[in-house]
Structures are given as C-alpha cells and as structure tokens.
C-alpha positions in Angstrom: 57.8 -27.6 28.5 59.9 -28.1 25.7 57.5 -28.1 23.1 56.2 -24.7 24.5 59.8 -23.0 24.3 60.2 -25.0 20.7 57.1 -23.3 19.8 57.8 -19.8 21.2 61.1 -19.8 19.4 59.4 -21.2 15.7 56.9 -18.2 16.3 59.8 -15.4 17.0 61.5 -16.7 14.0 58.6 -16.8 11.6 57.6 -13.1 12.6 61.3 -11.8 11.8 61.6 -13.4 8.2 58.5 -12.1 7.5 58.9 -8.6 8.2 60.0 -6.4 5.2 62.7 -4.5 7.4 64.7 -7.5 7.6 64.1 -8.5 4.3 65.4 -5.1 3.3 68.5 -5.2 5.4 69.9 -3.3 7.6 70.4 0.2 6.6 73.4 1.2 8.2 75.5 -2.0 6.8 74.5 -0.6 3.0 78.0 0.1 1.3 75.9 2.8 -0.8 75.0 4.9 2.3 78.3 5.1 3.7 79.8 8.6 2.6 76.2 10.5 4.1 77.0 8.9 7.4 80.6 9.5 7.6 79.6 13.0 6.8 76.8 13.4 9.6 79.1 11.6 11.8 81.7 14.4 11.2 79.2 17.6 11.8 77.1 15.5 15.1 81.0 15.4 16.1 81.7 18.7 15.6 79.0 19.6 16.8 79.1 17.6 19.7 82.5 18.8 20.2 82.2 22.3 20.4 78.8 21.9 22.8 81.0 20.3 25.5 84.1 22.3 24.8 82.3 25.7 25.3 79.3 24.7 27.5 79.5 21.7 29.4 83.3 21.2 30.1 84.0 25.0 30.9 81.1 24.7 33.2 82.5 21.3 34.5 86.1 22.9 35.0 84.1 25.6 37.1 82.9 23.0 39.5 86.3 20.4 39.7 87.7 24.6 40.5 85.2 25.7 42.9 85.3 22.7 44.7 89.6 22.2 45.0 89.2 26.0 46.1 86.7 25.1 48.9 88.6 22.1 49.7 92.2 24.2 50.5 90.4 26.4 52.3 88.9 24.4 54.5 92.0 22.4 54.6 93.9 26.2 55.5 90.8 26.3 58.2 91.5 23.8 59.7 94.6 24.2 59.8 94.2 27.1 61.6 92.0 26.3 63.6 94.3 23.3 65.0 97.1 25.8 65.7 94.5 28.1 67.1 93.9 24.7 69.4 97.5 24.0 69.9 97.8 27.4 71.0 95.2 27.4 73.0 96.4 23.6 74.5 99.4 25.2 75.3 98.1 28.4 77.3 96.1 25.9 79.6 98.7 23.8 80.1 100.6 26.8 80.9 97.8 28.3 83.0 97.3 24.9 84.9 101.1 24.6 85.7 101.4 28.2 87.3 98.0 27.8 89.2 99.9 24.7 90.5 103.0 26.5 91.4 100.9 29.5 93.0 99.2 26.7 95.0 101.9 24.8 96.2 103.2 28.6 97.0 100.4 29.3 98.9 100.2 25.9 101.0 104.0 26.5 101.8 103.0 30.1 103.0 100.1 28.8 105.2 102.2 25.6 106.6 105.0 28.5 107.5 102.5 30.5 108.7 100.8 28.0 111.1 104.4 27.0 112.0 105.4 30.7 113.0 101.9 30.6 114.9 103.0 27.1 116.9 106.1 28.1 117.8 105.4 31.6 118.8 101.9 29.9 120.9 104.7 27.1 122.3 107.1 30.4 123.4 104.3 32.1 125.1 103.1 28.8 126.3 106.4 27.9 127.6 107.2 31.4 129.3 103.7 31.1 131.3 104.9 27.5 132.3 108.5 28.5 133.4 106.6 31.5 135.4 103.8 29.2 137.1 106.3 26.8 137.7 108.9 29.2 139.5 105.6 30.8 141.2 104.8 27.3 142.7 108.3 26.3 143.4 108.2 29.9 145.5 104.7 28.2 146.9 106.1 25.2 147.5 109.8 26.4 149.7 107.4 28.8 151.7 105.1 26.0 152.4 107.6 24.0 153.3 110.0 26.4 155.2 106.5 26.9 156.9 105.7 23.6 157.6 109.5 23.3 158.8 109.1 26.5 161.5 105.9 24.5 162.4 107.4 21.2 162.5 110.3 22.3 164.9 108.1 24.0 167.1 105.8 20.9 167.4 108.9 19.1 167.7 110.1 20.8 170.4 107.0 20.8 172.3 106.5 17.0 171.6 109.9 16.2 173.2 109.4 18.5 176.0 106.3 16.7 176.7 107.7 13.2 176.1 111.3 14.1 178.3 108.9 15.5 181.1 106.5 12.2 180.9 109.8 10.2 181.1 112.0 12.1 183.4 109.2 13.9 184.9 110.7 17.4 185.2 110.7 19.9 182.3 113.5 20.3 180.2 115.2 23.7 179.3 113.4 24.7 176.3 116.7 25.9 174.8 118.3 22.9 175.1 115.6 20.9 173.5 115.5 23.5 170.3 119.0 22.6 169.8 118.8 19.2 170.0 115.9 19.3 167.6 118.0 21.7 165.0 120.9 19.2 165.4 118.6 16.5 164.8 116.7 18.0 161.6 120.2 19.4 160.0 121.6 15.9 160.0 118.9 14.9 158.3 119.0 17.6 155.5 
C-alpha cells in the first residue's frame, strides 16, 4: 500500500514540473502585470457596484419592504381579529350570564307558581274537608240522637218487660221513662 501511494504521489509530482504553465509561473503573482489588474479590478468593481446598487439591491429593498409591510399587517389583523374575539368572548359570556339570570327567573316564577297552585288546591281542599266533616258530624249527632230516641224506647220496653217478669205486674210506663231518663242523664 505504501509503495502504491509513494508511487501515485512521484507521478502527480512529475506531471506538475513538467508542465510549461508551472514552469511559467503564475500569472497573477507577475509584479509586471500588476497595474492592468488593479485597473480591471477598479471597473469589474464599479461595475459591479452600480449593477447591485441600481438592480439587485433596489429590487432586494423591495422585497425586505413588501414583506415588513405584509408582516404589520397581518400582525394589525390579527390584532383585530383578537379584539374582534375578545369582543365577541365577552358578548357570550355576557349572553350566557343573562340566559342564566332569566332561567333562574323563570324557575322562581314556576316554583311560585306551583306554590300559589298548592296552597290555593290545599284551601279548597281544606274548605271541602271542614264542610264533609261538619256534614258528618251533623250525620253523626242525628244518628246518634236517633239511636238515643231508639235506645230509650227499647229501654223502656226492656225494663217493663224485665219489672213485669220480676214482679209480675206491669209497671206504669211513665214511671219507667223517667227512671230510664234519670238513668241515661247521669250517665252523660
């Protein structure tokens, strides 16, 4: 390997020296040639010079414009556009808190509704219940004072029967009826 690269390397070398260019020099490193490329190196840099001051760097300046002019105004865009949402963020919240209030209006309304309802349902309900139940108290004192006029005439009929079966004469039915009165009012 080493005599391949030592080989490669003798060749290279042997190929340069014997080329007239490089026996010539180099052109550019020629003391005598110095003033003609100082003066093409002034006029390709003038020339240079004005090509990218008038064409290329106008043109250039054009773009780096256009596009900081595009940039602010999407920048003032969106700007807008995020007042335009805070705005609009704002309105919702706005229109979500008095669709809450109206709501919770609403439900109070009902609840005082239904509650006006109950009560006024529990009155009539209550007025029917005081009148059935002075309608059957009514029922009840006749059918008692009934069963009381049927009681004491029972009554008096029993003891007759019993004061005959014991005695065996009738008793006055007068005096019986009073005794039976006496008897019941003691109790009462």
């Amino acid at each position: 390997m080493r005599i391949l690269n030592t080989a490669i390397a003798t060749g290279i070398g042997a190929s340069l020296t014997a080329s007239p260019a490089f026996a010539a020099g180099l052109p550019q490193l020629d003391p005598s040639t110095y003033s003609s490329q100082v003066i093409w190196l002034v006029i390709t840099f003038v020339v240079l010079y004005v090509l990218m001051s008038k064409m290329a760097l106008p043109k250039i300046g054009e773009v780096l414009e256009e596009r900081q002019r595009k940039i602010d105004d999407n920048l003032a865009k969106a700007e807008e556009l995020k007042s335009q949402a805070d705005a609009a963020s704002k309105a919702y919240e706005k229109s979500l808190a008095d669709a809450r209030s109206k709501a919770h209006d609403a439900i109070r309304e009902v609840k005082e509704q239904a509650n006006a309802e109950a009560s006024a349902r529990q009155s009539e309900l209550n007025e029917n219940l005081q009148t059935k139940i002075a309608e059957s108290e009514k029922a009840i004192n006749k059918a008692r004072d009934e069963a009381l006029s049927g009681i004491t005439e029972v009554a008096t009929d029993v003891a007759a029967a019993a004061v005959e079966k014991l005695i065996g004469e009738a008793p006055d039915d007068a005096k019986v009826g009073s005794a039976i009165d006496a008897a019941l009012k003691s109790r009462a």
